[in-house]
N, C-alpha and C positions, 0 to 999 in steps of 0.2 A: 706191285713191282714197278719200278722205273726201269724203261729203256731208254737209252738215249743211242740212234744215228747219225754218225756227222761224217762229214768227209765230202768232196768234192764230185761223188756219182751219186747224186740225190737221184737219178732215174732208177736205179737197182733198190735206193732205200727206199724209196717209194712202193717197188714194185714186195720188197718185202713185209712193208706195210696190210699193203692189200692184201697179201698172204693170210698176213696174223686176222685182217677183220672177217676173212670166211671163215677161218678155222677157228678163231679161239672161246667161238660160243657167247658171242657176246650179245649177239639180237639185237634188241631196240637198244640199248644201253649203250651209244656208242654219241659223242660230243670229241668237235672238232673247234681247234682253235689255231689262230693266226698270231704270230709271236707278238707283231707291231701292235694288235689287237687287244690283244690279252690284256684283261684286268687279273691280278693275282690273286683274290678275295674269292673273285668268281670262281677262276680255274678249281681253287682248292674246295669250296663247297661240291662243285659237283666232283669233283678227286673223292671227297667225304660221304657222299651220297650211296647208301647203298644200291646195289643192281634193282631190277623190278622183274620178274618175272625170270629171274636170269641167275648164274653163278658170277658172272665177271662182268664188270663194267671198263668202256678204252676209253680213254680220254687222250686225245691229241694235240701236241702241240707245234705248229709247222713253223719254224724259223723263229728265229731270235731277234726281239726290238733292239733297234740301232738308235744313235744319237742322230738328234734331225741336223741336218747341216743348219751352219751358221747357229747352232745352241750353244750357247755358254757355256763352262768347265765345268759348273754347277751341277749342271745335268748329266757329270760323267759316273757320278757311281759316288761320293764323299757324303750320300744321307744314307741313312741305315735302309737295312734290306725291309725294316716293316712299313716302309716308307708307300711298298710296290703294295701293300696289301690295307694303306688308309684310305685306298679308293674306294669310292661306292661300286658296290658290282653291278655289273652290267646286265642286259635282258638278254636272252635268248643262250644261242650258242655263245656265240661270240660276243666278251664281254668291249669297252674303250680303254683303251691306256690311260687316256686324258693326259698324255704325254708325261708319265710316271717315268720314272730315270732307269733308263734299262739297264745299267749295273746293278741296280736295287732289285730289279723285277727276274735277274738272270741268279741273281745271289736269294733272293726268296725261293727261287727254283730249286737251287742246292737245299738250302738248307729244310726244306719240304723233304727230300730225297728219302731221307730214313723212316719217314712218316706217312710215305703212301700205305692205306690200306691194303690186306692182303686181297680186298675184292675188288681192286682196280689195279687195272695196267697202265700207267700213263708213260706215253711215249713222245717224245721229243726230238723231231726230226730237223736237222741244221744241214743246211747245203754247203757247206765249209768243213774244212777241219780244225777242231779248236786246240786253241796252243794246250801245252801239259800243264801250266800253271791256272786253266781254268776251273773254277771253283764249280762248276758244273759239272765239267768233265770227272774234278777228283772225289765228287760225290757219288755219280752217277758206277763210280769204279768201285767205291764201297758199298755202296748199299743199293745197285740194282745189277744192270748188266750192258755194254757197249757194245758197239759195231763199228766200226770207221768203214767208210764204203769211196776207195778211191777209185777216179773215172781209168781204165787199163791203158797202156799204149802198145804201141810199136806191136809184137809177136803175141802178146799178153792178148790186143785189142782185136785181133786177128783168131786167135783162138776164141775171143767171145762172139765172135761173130759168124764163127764154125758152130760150134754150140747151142747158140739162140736160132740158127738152121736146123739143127740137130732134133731138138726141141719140138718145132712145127712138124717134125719127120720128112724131111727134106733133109739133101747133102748138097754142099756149095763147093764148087773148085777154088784152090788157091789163089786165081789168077780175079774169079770174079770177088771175092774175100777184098784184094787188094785194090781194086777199083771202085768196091764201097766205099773204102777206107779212105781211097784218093777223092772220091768226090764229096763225100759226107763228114768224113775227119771222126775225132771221136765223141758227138755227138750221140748217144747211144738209144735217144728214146728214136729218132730219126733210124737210126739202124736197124733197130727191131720194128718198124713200123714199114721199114723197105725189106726187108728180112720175110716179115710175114705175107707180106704182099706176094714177095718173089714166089714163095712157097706155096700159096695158094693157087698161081699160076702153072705152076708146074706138078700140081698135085704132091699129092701124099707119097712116097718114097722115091719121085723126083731128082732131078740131080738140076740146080744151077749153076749157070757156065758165064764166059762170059756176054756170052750175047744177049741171052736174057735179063741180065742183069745191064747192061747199057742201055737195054729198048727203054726200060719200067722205071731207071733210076732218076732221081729229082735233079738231072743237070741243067736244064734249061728255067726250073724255079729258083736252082740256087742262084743262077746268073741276072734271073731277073730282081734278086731278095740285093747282090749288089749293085744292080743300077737303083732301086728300090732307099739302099742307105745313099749313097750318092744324091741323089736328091736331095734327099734330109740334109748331107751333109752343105751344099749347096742352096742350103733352104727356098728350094723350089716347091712349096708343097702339093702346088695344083699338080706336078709329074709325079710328085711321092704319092698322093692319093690317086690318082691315073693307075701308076702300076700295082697298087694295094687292090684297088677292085679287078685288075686284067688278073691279077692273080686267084683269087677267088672267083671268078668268072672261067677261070679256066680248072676252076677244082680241087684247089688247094685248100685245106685243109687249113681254120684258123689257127689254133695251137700246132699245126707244122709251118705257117708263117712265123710267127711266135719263136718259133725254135730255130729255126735257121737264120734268123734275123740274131736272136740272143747269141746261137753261136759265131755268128758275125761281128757282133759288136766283139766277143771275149778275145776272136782272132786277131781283131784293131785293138785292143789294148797288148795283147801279148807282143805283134808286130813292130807297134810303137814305141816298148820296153828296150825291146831286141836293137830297133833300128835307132834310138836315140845314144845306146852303147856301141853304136859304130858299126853294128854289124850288116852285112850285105845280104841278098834275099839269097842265094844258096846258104848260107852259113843260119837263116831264121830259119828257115825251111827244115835246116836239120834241128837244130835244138828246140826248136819247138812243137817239131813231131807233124809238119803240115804237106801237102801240097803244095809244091812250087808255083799251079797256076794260083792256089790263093793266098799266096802270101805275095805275089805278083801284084795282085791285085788288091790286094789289101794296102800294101804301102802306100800309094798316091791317096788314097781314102784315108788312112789312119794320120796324115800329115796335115786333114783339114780340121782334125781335132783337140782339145786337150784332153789330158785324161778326168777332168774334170765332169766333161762332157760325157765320155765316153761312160765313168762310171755313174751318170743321171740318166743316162740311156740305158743302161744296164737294169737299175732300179725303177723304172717307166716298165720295162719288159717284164721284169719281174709284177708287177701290179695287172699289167693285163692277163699276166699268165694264169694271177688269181682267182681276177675278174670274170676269165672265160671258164676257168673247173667249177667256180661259183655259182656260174650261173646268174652271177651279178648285173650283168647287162648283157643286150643282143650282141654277137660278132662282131658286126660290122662297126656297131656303135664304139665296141671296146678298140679295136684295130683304127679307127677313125681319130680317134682319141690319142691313142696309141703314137701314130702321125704327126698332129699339133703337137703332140708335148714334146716328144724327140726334136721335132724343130725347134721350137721353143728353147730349148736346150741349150742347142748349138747358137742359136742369136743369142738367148740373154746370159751365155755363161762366161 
């Protein structure tokens, strides 16, 4: 069976991911793969491999390869789809692209579709929504089964944040609901990570108010995550690394730096969209569903950027986010790293 998740709340498709790996009996037989990663030859051998000890084998696929900036047209998708699968495969889990043309390696995907084994589930998880003309998509609609998982807003976002209370067997008042909402936005793995927290503190059927929820909530990390890009933006690194370790020194959480930093940059791109069509920070603030103090504050920040930048910073974030689920390198080294190359960015872009 093919599943394919796409859509813009990869934190829910995620979390239904992990669903499927406790429940679907899958044991040892489970192979995880990175889209930029992926060699096609590979992925499909073990897709062909039967389970071992097992009824079902999962095969995963997280994110779809992109064209490297500054590559040729060449590289856009005009060789044939067997193109992704004349690579040599790869060792381990994770096979190399060896920078295989990801139209070929997303069109080998499709057309695999029909051909998955009944004793594999390969699931294919895209943090975006793909257009309708996508040949993945229109495969994945005949011959397996979809999800779109959009991130909620405004009453929607509100109500999942009643729920994911609900959930931990705690109840939230409305008032502290909208104070998450005001300080965190809809950031959702950050909500439920403050969510849980809350609940914990206030015990098992519980009620959180606002006050508890102002003591515990991450306002004073998020203030320091934008003086944090500010520097970057300024390419001060020695203050960007300064406030990288005050933050972790004060217990934050790599992957919740990570996150507020990404939903940072996504705020500075949206703000800069907004504010290059003329519009004023009340009139962002509404349509783009934020906080007025941060779209305040995003402005003067998002003016020292291009979107250029913005989206290499984006894709930096996305690498260490890997980096650190991976296991790839230490924290601090991947956050370090993290740093440099976001500077880097903004100077050499």
């Amino acid at each position: 069976m093919l599943l394919l998740f796409h859509g813009s709340d990869e934190f829910s498709a995620r979390e239904e991911l992990a669903r499927l790996r406790e429940t679907g009996g899958f044991d040892y037989n489970q192979d995880t793969f990175t889209g930029d990663e992926a060699d096609f030859s590979h992925l499909r051998n073990i897709c062909d491999t039967l389970p071992f000890l097992s009824e079902r084998r999962l095969v995963v696929v997280l994110g779809l390869p992109k064209r490297k900036r500054g590559a040729g047209d060449d590289s856009e998708g005009d060789a044939p789809a067997a193109e992704a699968s004349a690579k040599p495969a790869g060792k381990g889990k994770k096979g190399k692209s060896g920078g295989a043309d990801p139209r070929a390696f997303i069109q080998a995907l499709a057309d695999y579709a029909e051909h998955v084994p009944e004793t594999t589930t390969l699931v294919i998880l895209v943090g975006e929504q793909l257009d309708a003309a996508s040949p993945l998509l229109k495969a994945a609609q005949q011959h397996g089964k979809v999800r779109t998982f959009i991130t909620p807003k405004g009453a929607a976002l509100e109500q999942w944040v009643a729920k994911r209370a609900e959930a931990t067997g705690a109840t939230i008042t409305p008032d502290a609901i909208r104070l998450l909402v005001d300080l965190i936005g809809d950031n959702l793995r950050l909500l439920a990570h403050e969510v849980e927290k809350l609940s914990v503190y206030v015990g098992r059927g519980g009620r959180i108010g606002v006050e508890q929820a102002r003591a515990l909530t991450p306002e004073v990390s998020q203030s320091r995550i934008f003086d944090l890009t500010d520097a970057l933006a300024r390419r001060d690194r020695s203050r960007a690394l300064a406030l990288l370790h005050e933050l972790l020194a004060n217990g934050e959480q790599p992957l919740g730096i990570v996150a507020l930093t990404a939903a940072q940059t996504r705020a500075l791109i949206q703000v800069k969209a907004l504010s290059e069509r003329g519009m004023r920070s009340p009139q962002i603030a509404q349509v783009a569903g934020m906080a007025p103090f941060v779209v305040d504050k995003s402005l003067p920040l998002a003016r020292q950027f291009s979107f250029a930048q913005l989206e290499a910073a984006h894709r930096a974030l996305l690498d260490t986010d890997i980096a650190l689920k991976s296991s790839r390198m230490s924290p601090e080294l991947a956050l370090d790293l993290l740093t440099l190359q976001f500077g880097e960015v903004t100077r050499d872009s």
